[in-house]
C-alpha positions, 0 to 999 in steps of 0.5 A, spaced: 913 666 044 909 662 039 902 665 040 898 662 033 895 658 038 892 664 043 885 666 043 883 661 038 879 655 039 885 650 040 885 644 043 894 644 043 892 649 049 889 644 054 892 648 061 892 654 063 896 658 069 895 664 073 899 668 078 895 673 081 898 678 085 896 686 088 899 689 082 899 684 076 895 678 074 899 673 068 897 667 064 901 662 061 898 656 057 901 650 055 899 643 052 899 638 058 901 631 054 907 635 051 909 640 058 910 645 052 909 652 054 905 656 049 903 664 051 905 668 057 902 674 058 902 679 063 896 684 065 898 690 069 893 691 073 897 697 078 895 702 074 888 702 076 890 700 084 883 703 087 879 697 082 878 690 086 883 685 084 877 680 082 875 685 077 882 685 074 882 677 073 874 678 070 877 684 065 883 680 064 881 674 062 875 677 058 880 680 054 885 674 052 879 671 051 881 665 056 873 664 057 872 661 050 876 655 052 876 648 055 881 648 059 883 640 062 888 643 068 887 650 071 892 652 076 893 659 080 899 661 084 896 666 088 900 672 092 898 675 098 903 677 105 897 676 110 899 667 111 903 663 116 906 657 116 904 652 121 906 645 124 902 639 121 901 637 127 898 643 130 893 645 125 886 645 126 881 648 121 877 651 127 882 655 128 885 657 123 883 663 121 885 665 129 892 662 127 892 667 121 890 673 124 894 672 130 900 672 126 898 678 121 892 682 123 885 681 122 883 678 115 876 681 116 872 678 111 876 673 107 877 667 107 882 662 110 885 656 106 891 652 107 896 648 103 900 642 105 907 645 103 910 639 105 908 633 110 909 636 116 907 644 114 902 648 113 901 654 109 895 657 111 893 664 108 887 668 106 884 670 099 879 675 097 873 672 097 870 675 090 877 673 088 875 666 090 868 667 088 871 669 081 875 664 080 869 659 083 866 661 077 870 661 071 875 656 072 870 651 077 876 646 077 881 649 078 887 649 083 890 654 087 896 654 091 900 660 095 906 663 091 911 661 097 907 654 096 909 653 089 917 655 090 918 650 096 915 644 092 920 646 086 925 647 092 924 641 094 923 636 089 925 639 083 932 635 081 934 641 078 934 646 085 937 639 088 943 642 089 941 649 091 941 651 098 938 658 097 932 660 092 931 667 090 925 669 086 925 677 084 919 680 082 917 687 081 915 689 089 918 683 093 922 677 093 921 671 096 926 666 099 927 659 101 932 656 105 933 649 105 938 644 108 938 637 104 931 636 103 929 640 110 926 646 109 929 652 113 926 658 111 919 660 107 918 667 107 917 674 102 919 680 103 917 688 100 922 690 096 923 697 092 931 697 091 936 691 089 940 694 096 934 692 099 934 684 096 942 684 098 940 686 105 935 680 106 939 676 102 945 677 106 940 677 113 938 670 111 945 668 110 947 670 116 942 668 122 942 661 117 950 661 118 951 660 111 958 661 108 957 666 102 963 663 098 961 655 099 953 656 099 949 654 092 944 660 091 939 659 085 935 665 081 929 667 078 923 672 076 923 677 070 931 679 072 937 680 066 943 675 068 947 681 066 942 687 071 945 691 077 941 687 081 945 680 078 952 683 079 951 686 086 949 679 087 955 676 085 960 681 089 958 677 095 955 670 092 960 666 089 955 660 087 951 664 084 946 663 077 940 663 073 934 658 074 933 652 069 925 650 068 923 643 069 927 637 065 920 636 062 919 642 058 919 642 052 921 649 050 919 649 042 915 654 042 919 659 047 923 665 044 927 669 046 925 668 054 931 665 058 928 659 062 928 664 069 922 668 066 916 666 069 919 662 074 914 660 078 908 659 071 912 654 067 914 650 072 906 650 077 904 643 074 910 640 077 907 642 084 901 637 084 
């Protein structure tokens, strides 16, 4: 990508996104007028498993100098496996957290937040508090949703995932699926990975308790996957509709080289979710 902008005091990078996760913080930034991506990058923050994730972001964001700008939009894709979805209805932020904790375990001290997946669900999940305090202070207005959050928007209202059934998004140690039916929602869920048999098992799974015909059912793909690697080509054995995402019709890929539209999914497409 065109990186001639990055770690200069440019006014074309107006907008930044971050997607955090317990093995890798990302960043893309963008100029906002222009919904024209201008630098991805990836910090692998595994390597050091036994340093807080808050410290990660603060090393990371010291490094690609993200700190010197003054970005009008910040937006954060935050991933965590300790959330549950909620009817609109029965949703109290008094018992949130007895909700959460109900469905996952003790949350201990973190902090409890919610996103308003559509108007009649809520996703609640917790976040570190230093993680939330770090991000507080570096990005004061910035604006944080949960990863299956952002993907269910996309599914929903994106025109290009309208006629999609099914969305598959793979990273590295998970994947997160959802499930729709016209414009209902069916399904939001993500899942531990460590084999592409194990995605065919889920995908499969979910197929199945959802009485979705493998040959007829439309199913999208994204994440930091080849079109042509194993995992695409099992897929493609038991799936006949099956391809690759496309960003958002407002993009304006000028500036992207040699990255196919399904990379990075879910951070060049984050501003369309608000």
């Amino acid at each position: 990508m065109n990186t001639s902008s990055f770690g200069k005091l440019s006014e074309e990078a107006d907008s930044l996104v971050i997607q955090v996760s317990g093995y890798s913080i990302d960043f893309c930034e963008l100029s906002h007028e222009e919904n024209k991506p201008l630098y991805t990058v990836h910090y692998d923050s595994g390597k050091a498993p036994s340093l807080p994730v808050n410290e990660h972001l603060l090393s990371a964001v010291k490094h690609f100098q993200f700190s010197k700008k003054t970005y009008r939009f910040v937006y954060v894709n935050y991933f965590t496996d300790r959330f549950t979805l909620c009817p609109a209805a029965f949703y109290d932020a008094e018992h949130a957290r007895a909700m959460l904790e109900f469905n996952t375990g003790t949350i201990e001290e973190n902090l409890v937040l919610n996103d308003d997946v559509t108007p009649d669900i809520k996703l609640i999940y917790a976040i570190d508090e230093k993680l939330k305090s770090a991000l507080d202070l570096i990005f004061p207005h910035h604006r944080i949703k949960h990863s299956l959050s952002v993907l269910t928007q996309l599914m929903l209202h994106s025109e290009d995932l309208s006629k999609e059934q099914l969305l598959l998004y793979v990273h590295a140690e998970h994947i997160e699926i959802i499930v729709k039916e016209d414009t209902r929602l069916l399904l939001a869920n993500q899942f531990s990975v460590k084999t592409q048999e194990d995605v065919l098992y889920y995908v499969l799974f979910i197929l199945e308790q959802y009485q979705l015909n493998p040959v007829t059912v439309s199913m999208c793909v994204a994440g930091n996957i080849n079109s042509n690697s194993d995992l695409m080509l099992t897929l493609k054995k038991y799936i006949r509709n099956i391809h690759l995402g496309i960003g958002h019709k407002s993009i304006n890929w000028q500036g992207v080289e040699g990255m196919p539209q399904h990379f990075n999914y879910s951070l060049l497409n984050r501003s369309f979710c608000e």
